[in-house]
Residue, then its C-alpha position, 0 to 999 in steps of 0.5 A: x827641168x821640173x817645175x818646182x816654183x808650181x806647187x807653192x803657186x798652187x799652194x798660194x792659190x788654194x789656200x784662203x783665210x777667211x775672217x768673221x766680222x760682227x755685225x752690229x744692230x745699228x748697221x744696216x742688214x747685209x744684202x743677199x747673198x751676203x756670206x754670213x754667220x749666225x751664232x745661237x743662243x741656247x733658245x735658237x739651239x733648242x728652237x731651231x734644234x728639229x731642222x738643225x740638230x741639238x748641239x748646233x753653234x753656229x751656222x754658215x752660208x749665203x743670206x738668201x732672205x732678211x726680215x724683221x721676223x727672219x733670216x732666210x740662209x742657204x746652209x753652207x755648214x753648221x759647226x757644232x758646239x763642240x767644233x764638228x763641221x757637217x757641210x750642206x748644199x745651200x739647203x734653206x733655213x729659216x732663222x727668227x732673229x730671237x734664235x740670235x746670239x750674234x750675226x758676223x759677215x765672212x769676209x775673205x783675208x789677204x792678210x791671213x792668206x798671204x801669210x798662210x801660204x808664205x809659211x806654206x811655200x817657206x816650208x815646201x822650200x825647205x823640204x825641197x832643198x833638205x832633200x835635194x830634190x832639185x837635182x844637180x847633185x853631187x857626184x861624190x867622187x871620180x868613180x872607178x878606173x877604166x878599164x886599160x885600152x886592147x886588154x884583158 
């Protein structure tokens, strides 16, 4: 019997949404290890443009550090200003706070991952029985005559 209830369970299981939240100035900073993302403003784009890149918009990863003079993260992605991903391997970087447009905490969504993987099976589902992949199928009629016993 083939195992069809597993690919949406997998599917399920890989799929994860995630949300940004911002952070506001008055809450407290997020403890290490904290997922966060941190936007640039154009003067951060500039400053930070030697270790990061001259088109960076925001950049992803695990807050290592938190001062009043910096941000120390270990660098997961960085998105571009035009929305290019480049990944990283928890590289370092030092980020002053002036270099800041906006700080959010990445937070992982049930919400948005049960309704994507809902979608996700409800589509493989349909796949599978519009091609009746789940076998029993039909044998289309009686088939040919067998042939008369002891002759030719």
């Amino acid at each position: 019997m083939r195992r069809v209830w597993v690919w949406p369970l997998l599917a399920l299981l890989l799929s994860g949404c995630y949300s940004s939240v911002p952070l506001e100035g008055s809450a407290p900073a997020p403890a290490p290890g904290t997922r966060v993302v941190i936007e640039l403003s154009d003067q951060g784009r500039i400053g930070m443009g030697r270790q990061l890149g001259s088109e960076v918009a925001s950049v992803e990863g695990a807050l290592v550090l938190h001062s009043d003079t910096s941000y120390v993260v270990a660098v997961s992605a960085i998105v571009g200003l035009w929305g290019s991903v480049s990944r990283w391997q928890g590289e370092r970087v030092t980020i002053r706070p002036e270099f800041v447009r906006r700080l959010s905490e990445r937070r992982f969504s049930m919400g948005r991952t049960v309704a994507v993987a809902g979608v996700a099976t409800a589509g493989f589902l349909a796949f599978v029985v519009s091609r009746s992949l789940l076998g029993g199928g039909n044998e289309g009629g009686p088939g040919p005559e067998p042939p008369p016993p002891g002759g030719t």
